[in-house]
mmCIF entry with sequence, helices, sheets and N, C-alpha, C, O atoms, coordinates in Angstrom:
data_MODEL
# 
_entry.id   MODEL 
# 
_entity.id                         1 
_entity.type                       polymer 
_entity.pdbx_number_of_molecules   1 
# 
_entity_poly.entity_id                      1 
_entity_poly.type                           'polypeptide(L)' 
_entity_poly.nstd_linkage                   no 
_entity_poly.nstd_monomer                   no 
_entity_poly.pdbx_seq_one_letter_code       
;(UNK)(UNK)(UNK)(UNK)(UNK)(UNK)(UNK)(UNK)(UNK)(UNK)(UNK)(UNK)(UNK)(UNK)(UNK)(UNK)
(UNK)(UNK)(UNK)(UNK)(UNK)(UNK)(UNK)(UNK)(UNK)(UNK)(UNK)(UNK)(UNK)(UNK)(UNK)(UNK)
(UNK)(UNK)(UNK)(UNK)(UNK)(UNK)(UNK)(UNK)(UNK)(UNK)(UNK)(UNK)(UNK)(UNK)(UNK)(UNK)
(UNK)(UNK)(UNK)(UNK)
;
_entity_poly.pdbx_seq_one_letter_code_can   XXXXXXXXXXXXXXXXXXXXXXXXXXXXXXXXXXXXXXXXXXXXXXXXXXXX 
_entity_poly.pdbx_strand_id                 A 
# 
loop_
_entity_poly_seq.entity_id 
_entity_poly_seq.num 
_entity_poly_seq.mon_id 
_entity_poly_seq.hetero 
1 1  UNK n 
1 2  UNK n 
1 3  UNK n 
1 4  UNK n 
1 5  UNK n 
1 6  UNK n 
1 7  UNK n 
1 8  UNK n 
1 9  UNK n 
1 10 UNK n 
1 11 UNK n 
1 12 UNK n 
1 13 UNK n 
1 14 UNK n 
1 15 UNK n 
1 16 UNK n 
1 17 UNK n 
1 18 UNK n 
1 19 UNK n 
1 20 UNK n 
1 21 UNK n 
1 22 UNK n 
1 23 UNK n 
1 24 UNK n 
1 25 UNK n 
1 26 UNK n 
1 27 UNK n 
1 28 UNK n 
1 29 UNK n 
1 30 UNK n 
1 31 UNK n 
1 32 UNK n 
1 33 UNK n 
1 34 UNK n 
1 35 UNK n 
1 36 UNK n 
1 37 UNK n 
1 38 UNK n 
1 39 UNK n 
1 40 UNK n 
1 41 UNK n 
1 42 UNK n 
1 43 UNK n 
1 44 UNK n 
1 45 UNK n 
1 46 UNK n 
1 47 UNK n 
1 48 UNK n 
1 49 UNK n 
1 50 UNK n 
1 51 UNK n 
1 52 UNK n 
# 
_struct_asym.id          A 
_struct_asym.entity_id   1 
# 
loop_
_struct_conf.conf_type_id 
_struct_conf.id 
_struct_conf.pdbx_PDB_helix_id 
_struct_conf.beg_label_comp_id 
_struct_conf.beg_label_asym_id 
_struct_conf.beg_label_seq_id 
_struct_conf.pdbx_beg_PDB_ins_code 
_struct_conf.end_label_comp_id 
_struct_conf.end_label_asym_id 
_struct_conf.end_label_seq_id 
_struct_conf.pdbx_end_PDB_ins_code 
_struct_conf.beg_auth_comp_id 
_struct_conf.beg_auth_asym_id 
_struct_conf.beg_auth_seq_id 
_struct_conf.end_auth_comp_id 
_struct_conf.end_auth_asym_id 
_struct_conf.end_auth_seq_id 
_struct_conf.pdbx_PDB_helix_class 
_struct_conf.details 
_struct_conf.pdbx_PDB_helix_length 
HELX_P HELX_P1 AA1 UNK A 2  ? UNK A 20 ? UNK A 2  UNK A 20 1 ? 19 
HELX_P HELX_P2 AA2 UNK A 29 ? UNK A 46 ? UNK A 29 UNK A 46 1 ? 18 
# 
_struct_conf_type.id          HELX_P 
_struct_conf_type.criteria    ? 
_struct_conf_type.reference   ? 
# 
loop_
_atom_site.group_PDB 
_atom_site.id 
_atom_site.type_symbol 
_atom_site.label_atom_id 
_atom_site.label_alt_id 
_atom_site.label_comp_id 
_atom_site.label_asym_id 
_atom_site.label_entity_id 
_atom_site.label_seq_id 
_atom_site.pdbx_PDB_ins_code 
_atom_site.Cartn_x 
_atom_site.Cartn_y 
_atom_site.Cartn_z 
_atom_site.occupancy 
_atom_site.B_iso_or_equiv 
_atom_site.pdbx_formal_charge 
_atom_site.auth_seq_id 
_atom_site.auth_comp_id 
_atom_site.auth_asym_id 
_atom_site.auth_atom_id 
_atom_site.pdbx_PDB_model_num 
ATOM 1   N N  . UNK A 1 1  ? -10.830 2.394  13.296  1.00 0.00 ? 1  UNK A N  1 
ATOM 2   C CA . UNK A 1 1  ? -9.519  2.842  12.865  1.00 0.00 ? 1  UNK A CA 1 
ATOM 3   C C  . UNK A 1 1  ? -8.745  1.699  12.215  1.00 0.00 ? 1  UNK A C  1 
ATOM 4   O O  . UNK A 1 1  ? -8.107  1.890  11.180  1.00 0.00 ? 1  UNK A O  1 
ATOM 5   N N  . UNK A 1 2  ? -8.790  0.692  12.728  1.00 0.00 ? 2  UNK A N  1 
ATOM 6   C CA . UNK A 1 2  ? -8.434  -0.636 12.755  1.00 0.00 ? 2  UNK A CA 1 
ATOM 7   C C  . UNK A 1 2  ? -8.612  -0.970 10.821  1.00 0.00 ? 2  UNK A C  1 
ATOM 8   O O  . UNK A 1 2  ? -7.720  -1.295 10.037  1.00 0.00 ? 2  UNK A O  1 
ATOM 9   N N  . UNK A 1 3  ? -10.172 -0.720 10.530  1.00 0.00 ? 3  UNK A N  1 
ATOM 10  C CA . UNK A 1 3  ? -10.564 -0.932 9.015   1.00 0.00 ? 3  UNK A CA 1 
ATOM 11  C C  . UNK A 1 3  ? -9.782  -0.097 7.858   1.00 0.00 ? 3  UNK A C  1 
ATOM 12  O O  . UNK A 1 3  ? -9.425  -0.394 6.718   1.00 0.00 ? 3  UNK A O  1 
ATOM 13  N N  . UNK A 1 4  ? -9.642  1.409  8.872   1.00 0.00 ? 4  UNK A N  1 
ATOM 14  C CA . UNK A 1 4  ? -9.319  2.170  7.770   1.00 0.00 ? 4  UNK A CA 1 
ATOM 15  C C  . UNK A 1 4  ? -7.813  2.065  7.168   1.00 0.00 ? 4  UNK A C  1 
ATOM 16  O O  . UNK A 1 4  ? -7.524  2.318  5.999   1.00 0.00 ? 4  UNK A O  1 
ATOM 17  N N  . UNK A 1 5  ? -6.787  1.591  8.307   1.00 0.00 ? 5  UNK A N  1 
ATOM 18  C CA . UNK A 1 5  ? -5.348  0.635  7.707   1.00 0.00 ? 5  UNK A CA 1 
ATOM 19  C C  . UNK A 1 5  ? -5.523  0.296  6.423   1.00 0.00 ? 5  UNK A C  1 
ATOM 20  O O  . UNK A 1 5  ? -5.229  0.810  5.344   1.00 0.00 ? 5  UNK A O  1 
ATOM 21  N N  . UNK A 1 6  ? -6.234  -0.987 6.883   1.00 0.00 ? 6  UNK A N  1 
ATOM 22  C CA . UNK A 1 6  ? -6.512  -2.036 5.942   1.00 0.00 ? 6  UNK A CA 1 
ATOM 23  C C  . UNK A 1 6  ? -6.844  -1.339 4.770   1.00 0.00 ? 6  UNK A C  1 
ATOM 24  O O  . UNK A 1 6  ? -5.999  -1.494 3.889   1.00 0.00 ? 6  UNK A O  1 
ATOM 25  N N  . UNK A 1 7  ? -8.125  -0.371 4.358   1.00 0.00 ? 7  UNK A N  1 
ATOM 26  C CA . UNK A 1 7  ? -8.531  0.031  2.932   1.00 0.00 ? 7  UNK A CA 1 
ATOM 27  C C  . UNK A 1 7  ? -7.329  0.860  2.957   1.00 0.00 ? 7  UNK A C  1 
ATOM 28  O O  . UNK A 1 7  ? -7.833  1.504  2.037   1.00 0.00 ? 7  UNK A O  1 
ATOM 29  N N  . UNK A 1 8  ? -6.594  1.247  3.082   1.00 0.00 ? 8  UNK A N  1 
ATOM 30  C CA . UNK A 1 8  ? -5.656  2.385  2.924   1.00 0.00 ? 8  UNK A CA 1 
ATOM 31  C C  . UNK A 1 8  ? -4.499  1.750  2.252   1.00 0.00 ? 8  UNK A C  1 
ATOM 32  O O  . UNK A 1 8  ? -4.027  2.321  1.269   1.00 0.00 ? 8  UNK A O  1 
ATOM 33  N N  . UNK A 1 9  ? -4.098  0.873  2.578   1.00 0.00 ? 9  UNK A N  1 
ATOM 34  C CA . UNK A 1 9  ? -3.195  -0.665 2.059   1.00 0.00 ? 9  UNK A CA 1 
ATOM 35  C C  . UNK A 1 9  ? -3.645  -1.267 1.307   1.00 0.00 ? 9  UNK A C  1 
ATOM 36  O O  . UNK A 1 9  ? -2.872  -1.859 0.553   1.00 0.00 ? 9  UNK A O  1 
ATOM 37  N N  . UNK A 1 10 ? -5.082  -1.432 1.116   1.00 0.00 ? 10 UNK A N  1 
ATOM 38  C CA . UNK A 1 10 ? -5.639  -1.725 -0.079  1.00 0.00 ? 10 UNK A CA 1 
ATOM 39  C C  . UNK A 1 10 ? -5.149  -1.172 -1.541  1.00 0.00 ? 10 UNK A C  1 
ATOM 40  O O  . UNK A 1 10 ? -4.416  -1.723 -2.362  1.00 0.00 ? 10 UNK A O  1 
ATOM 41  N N  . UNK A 1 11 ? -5.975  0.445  -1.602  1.00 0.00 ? 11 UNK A N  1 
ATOM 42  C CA . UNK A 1 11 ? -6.119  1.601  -2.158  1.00 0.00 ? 11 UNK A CA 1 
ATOM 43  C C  . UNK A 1 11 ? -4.385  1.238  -2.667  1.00 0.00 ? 11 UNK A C  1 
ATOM 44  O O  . UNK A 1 11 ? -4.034  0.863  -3.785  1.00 0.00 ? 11 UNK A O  1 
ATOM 45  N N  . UNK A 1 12 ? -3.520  1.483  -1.485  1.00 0.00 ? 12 UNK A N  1 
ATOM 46  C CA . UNK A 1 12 ? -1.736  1.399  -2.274  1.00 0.00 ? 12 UNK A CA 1 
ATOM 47  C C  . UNK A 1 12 ? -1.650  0.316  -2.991  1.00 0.00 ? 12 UNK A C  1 
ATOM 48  O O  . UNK A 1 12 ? -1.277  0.468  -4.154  1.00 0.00 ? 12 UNK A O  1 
ATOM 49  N N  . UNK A 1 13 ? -1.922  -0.874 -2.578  1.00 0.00 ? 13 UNK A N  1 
ATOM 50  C CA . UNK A 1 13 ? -1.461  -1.866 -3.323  1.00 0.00 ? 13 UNK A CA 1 
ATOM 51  C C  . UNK A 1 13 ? -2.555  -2.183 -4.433  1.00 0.00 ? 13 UNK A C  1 
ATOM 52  O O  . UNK A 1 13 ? -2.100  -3.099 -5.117  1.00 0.00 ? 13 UNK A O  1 
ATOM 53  N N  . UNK A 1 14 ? -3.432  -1.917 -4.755  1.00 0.00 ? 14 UNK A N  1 
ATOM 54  C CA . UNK A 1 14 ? -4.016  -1.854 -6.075  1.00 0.00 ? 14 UNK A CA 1 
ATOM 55  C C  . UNK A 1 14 ? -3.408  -0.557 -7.274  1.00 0.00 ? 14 UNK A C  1 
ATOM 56  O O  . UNK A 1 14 ? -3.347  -0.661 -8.499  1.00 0.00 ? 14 UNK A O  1 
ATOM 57  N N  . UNK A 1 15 ? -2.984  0.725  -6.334  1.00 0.00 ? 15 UNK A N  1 
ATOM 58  C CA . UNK A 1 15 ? -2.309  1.654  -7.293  1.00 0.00 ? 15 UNK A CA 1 
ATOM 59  C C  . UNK A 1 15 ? -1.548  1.168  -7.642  1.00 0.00 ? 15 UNK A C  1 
ATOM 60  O O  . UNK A 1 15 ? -1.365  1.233  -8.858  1.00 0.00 ? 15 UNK A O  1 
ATOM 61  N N  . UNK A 1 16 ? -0.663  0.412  -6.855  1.00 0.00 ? 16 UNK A N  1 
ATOM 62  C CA . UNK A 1 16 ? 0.609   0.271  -7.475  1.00 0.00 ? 16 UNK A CA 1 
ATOM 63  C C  . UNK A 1 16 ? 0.927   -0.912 -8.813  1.00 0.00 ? 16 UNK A C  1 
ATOM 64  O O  . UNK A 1 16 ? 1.702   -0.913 -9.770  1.00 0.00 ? 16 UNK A O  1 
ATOM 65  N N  . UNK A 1 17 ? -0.141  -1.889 -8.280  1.00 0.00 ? 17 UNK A N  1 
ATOM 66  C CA . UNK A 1 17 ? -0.916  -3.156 -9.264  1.00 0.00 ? 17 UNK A CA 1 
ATOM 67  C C  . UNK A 1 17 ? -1.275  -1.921 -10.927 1.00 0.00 ? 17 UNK A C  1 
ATOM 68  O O  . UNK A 1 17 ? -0.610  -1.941 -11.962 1.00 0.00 ? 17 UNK A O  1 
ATOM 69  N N  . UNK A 1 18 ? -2.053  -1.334 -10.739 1.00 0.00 ? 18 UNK A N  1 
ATOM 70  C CA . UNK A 1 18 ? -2.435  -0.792 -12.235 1.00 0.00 ? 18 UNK A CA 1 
ATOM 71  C C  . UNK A 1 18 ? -1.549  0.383  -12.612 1.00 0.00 ? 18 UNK A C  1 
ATOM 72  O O  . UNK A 1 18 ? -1.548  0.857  -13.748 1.00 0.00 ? 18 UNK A O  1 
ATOM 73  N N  . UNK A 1 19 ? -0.679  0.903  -11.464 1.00 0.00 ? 19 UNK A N  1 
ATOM 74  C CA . UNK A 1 19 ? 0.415   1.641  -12.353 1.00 0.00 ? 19 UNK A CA 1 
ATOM 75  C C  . UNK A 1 19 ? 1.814   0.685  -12.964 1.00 0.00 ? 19 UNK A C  1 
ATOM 76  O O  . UNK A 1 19 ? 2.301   0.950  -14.063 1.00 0.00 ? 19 UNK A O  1 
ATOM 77  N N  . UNK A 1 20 ? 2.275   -0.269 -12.217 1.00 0.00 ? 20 UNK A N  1 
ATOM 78  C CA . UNK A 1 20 ? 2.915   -1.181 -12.629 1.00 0.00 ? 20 UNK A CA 1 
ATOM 79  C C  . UNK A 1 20 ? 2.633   -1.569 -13.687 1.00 0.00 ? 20 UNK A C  1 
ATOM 80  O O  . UNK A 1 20 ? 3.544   -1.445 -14.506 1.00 0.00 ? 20 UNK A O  1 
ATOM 81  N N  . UNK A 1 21 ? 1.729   -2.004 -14.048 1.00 0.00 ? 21 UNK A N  1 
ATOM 82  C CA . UNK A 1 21 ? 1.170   -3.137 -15.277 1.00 0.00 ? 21 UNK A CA 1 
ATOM 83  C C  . UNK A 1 21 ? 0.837   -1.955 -16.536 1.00 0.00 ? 21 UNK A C  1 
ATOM 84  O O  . UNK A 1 21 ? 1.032   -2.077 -17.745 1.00 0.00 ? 21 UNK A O  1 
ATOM 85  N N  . UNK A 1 22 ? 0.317   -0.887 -15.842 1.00 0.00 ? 22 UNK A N  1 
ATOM 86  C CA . UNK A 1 22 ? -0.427  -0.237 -17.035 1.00 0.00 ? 22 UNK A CA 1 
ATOM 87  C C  . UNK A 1 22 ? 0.149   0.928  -17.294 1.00 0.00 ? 22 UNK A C  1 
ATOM 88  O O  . UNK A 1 22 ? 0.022   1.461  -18.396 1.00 0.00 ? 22 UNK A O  1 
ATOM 89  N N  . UNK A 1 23 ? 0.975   1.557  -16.139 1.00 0.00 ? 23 UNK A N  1 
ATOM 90  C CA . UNK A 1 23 ? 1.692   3.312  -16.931 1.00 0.00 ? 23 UNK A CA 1 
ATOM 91  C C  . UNK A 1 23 ? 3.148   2.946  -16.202 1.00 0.00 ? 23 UNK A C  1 
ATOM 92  O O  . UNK A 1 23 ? 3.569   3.761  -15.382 1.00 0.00 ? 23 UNK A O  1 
ATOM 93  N N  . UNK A 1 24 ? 3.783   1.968  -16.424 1.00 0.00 ? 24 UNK A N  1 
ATOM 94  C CA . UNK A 1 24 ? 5.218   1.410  -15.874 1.00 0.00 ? 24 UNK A CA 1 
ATOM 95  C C  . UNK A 1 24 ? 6.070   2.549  -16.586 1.00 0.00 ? 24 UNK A C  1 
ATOM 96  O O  . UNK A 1 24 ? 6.555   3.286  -15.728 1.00 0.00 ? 24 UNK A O  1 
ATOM 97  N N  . UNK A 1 25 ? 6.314   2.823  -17.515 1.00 0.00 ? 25 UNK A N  1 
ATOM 98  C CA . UNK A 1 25 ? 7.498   3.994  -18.380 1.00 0.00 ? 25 UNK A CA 1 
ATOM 99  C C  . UNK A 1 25 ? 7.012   5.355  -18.542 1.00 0.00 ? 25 UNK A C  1 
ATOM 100 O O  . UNK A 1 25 ? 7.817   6.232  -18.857 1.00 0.00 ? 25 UNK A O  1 
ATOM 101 N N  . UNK A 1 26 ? 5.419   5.709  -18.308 1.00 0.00 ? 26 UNK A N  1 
ATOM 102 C CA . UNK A 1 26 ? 5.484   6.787  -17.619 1.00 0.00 ? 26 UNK A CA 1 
ATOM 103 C C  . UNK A 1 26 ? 5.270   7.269  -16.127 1.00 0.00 ? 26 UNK A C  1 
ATOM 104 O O  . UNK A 1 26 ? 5.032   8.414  -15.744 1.00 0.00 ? 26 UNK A O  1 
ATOM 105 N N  . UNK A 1 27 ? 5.354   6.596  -15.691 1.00 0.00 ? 27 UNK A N  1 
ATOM 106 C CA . UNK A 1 27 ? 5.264   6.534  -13.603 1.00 0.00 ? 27 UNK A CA 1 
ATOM 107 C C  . UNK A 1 27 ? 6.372   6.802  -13.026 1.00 0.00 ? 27 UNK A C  1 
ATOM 108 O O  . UNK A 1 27 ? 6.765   7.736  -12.328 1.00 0.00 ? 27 UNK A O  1 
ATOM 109 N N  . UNK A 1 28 ? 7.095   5.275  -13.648 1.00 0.00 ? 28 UNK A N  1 
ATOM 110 C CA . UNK A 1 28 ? 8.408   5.148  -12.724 1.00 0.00 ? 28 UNK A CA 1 
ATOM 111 C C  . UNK A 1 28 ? 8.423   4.624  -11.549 1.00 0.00 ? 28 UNK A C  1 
ATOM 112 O O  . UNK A 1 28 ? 8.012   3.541  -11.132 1.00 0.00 ? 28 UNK A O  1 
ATOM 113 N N  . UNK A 1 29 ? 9.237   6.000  -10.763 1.00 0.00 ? 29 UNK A N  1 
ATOM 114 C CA . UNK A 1 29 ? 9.654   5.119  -9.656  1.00 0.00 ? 29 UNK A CA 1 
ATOM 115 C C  . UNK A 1 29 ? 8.098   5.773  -8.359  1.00 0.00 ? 29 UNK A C  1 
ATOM 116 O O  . UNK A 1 29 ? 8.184   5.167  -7.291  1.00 0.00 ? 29 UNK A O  1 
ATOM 117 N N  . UNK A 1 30 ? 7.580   6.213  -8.372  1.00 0.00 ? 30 UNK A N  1 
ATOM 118 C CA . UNK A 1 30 ? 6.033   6.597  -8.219  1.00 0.00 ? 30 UNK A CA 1 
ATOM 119 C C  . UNK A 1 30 ? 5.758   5.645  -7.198  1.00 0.00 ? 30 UNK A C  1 
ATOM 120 O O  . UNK A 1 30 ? 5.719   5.748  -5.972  1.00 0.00 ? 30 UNK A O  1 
ATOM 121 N N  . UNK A 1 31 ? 5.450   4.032  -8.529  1.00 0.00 ? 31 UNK A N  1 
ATOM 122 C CA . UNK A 1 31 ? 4.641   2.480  -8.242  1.00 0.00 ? 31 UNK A CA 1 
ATOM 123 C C  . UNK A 1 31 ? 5.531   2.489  -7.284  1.00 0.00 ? 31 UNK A C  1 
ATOM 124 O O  . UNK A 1 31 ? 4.975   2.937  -6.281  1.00 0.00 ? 31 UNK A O  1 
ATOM 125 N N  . UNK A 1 32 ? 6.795   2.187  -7.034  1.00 0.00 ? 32 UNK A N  1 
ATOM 126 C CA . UNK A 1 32 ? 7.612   1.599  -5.673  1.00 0.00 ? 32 UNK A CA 1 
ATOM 127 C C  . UNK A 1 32 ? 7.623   1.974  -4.691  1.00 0.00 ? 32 UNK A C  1 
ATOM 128 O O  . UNK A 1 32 ? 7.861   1.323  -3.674  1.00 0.00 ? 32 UNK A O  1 
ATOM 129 N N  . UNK A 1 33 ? 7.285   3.475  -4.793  1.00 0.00 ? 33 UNK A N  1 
ATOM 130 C CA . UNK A 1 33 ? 7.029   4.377  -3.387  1.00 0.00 ? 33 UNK A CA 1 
ATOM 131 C C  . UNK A 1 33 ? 5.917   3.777  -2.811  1.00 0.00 ? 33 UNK A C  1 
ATOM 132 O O  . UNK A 1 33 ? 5.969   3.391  -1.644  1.00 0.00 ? 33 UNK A O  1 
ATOM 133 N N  . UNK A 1 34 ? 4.619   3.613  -3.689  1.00 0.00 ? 34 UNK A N  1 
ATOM 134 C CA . UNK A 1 34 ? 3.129   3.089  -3.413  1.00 0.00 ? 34 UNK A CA 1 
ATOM 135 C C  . UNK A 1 34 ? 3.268   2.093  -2.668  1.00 0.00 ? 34 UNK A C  1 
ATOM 136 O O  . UNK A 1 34 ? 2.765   2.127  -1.545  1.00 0.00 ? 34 UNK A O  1 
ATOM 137 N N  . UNK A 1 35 ? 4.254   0.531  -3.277  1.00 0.00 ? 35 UNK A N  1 
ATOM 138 C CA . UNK A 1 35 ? 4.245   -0.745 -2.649  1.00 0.00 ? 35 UNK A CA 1 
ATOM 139 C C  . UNK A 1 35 ? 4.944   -0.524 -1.701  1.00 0.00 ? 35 UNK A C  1 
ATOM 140 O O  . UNK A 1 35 ? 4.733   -1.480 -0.955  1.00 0.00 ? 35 UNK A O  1 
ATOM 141 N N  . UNK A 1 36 ? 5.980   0.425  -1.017  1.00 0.00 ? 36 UNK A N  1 
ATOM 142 C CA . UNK A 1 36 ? 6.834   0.779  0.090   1.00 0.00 ? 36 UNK A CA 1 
ATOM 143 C C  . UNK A 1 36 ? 5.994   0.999  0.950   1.00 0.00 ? 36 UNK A C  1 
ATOM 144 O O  . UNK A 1 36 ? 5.909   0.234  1.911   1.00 0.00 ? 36 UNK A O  1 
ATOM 145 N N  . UNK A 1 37 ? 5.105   2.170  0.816   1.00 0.00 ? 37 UNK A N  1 
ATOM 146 C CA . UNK A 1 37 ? 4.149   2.415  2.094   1.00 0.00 ? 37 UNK A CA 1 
ATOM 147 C C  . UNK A 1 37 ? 2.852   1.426  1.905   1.00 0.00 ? 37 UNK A C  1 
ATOM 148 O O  . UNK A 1 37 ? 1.850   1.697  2.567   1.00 0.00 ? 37 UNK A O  1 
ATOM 149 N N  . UNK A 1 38 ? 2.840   0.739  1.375   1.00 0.00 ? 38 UNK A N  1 
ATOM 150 C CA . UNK A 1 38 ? 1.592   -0.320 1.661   1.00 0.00 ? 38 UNK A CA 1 
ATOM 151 C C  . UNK A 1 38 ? 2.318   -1.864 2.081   1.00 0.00 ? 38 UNK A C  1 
ATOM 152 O O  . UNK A 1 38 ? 1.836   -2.971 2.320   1.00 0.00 ? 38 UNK A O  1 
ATOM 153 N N  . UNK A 1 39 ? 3.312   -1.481 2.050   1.00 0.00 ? 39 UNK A N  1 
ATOM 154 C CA . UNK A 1 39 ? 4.185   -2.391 2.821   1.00 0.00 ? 39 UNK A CA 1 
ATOM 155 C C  . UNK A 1 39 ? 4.272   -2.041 4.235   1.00 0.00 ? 39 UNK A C  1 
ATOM 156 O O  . UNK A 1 39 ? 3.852   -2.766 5.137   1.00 0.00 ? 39 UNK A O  1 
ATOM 157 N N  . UNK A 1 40 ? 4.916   -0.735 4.425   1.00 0.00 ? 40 UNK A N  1 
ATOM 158 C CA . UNK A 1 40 ? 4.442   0.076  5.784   1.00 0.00 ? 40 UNK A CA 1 
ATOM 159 C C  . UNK A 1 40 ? 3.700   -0.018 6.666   1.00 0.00 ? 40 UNK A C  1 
ATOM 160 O O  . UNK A 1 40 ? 3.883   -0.181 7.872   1.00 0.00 ? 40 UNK A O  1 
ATOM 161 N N  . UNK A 1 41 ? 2.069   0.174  5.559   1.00 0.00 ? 41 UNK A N  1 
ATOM 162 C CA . UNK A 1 41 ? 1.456   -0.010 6.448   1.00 0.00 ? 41 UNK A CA 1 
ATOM 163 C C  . UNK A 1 41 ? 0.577   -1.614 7.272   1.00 0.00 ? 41 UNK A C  1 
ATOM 164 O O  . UNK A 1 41 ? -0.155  -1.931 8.209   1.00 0.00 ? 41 UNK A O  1 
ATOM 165 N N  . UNK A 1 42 ? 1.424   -2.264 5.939   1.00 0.00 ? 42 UNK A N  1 
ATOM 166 C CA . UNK A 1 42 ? 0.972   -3.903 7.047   1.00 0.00 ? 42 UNK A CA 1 
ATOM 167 C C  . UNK A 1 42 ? 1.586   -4.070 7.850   1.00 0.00 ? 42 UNK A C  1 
ATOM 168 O O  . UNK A 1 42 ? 1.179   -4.739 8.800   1.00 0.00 ? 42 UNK A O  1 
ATOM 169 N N  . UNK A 1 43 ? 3.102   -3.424 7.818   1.00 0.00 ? 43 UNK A N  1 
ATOM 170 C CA . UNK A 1 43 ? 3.885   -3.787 8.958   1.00 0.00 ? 43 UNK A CA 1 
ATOM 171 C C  . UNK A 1 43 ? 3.215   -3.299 10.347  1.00 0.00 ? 43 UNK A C  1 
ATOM 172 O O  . UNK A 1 43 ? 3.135   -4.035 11.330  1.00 0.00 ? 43 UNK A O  1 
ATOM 173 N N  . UNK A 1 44 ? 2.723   -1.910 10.302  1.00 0.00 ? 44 UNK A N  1 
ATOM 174 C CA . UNK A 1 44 ? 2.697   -1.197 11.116  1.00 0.00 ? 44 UNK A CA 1 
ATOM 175 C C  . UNK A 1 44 ? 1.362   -2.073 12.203  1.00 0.00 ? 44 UNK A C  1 
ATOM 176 O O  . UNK A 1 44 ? 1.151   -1.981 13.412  1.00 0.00 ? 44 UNK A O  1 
ATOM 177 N N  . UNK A 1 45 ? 0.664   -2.902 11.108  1.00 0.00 ? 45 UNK A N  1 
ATOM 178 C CA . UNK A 1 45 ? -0.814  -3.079 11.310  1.00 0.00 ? 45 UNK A CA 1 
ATOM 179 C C  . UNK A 1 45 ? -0.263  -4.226 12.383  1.00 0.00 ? 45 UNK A C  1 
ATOM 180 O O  . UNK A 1 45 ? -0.551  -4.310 13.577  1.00 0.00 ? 45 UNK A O  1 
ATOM 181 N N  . UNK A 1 46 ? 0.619   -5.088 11.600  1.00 0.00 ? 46 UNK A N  1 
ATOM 182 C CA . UNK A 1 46 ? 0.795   -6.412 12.159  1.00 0.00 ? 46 UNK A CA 1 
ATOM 183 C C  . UNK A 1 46 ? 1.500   -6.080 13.379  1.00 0.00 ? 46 UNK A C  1 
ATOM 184 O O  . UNK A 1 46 ? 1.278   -6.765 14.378  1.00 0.00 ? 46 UNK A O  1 
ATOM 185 N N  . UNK A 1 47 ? 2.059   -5.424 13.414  1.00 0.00 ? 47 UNK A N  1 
ATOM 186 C CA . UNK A 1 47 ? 2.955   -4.906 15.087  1.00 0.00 ? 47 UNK A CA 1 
ATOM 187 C C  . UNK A 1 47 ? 2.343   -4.183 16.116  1.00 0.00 ? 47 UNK A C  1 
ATOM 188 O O  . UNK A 1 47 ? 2.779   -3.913 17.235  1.00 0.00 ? 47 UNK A O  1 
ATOM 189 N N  . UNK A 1 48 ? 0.836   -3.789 15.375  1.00 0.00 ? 48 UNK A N  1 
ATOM 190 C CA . UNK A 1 48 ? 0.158   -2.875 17.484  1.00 0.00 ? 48 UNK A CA 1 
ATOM 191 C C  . UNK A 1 48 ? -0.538  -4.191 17.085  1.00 0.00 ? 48 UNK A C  1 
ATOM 192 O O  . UNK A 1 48 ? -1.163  -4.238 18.145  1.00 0.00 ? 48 UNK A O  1 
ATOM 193 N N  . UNK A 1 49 ? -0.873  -5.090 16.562  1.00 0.00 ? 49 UNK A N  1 
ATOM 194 C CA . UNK A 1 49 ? -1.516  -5.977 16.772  1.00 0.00 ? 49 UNK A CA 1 
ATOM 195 C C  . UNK A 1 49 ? -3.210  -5.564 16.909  1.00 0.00 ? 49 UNK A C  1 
ATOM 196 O O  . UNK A 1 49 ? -3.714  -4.514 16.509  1.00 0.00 ? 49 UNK A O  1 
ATOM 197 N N  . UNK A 1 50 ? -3.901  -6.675 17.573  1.00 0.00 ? 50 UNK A N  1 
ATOM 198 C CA . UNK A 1 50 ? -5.282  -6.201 18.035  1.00 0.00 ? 50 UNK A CA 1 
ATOM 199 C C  . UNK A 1 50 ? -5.687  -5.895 19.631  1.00 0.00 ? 50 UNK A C  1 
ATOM 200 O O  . UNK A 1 50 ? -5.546  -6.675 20.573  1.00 0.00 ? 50 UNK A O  1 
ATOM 201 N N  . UNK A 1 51 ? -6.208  -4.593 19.665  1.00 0.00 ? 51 UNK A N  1 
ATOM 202 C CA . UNK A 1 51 ? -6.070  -4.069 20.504  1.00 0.00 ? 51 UNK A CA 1 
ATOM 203 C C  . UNK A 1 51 ? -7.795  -3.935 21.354  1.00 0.00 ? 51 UNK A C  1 
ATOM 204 O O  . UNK A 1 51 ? -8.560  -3.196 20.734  1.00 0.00 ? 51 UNK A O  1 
ATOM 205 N N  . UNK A 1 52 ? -8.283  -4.460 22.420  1.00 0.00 ? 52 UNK A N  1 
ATOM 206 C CA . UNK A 1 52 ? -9.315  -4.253 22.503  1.00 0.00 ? 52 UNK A CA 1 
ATOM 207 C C  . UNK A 1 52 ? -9.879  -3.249 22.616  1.00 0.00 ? 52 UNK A C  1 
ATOM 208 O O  . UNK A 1 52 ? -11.107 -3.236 22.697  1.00 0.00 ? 52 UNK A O  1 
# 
């Protein structure tokens, strides 16, 4: 469960990387939602911590 965070935060923060750079004026505000929850979800990751 632990991995699937991580690619999931991945997956956002690369969308938001090639919608930013590459469809910025037709997206919008889309990309910021993306980096919001892949922000989310490091937070979320870094706060249960590791759990045995």
């Amino acid at each position: 469960m632990r991995d699937l965070i991580w690619l999931i935060v991945a997956i956002l923060i690369i969308g938001w990387l090639v919608g930013y750079f590459g469809f910025a004026d037709a997206v919008g505000s889309l990309i910021h939602i993306l980096l919001v929850l892949a922000v989310i979800g490091i937070l979320y990751k870094l706060a249960t911590g590791r759990n045995p």
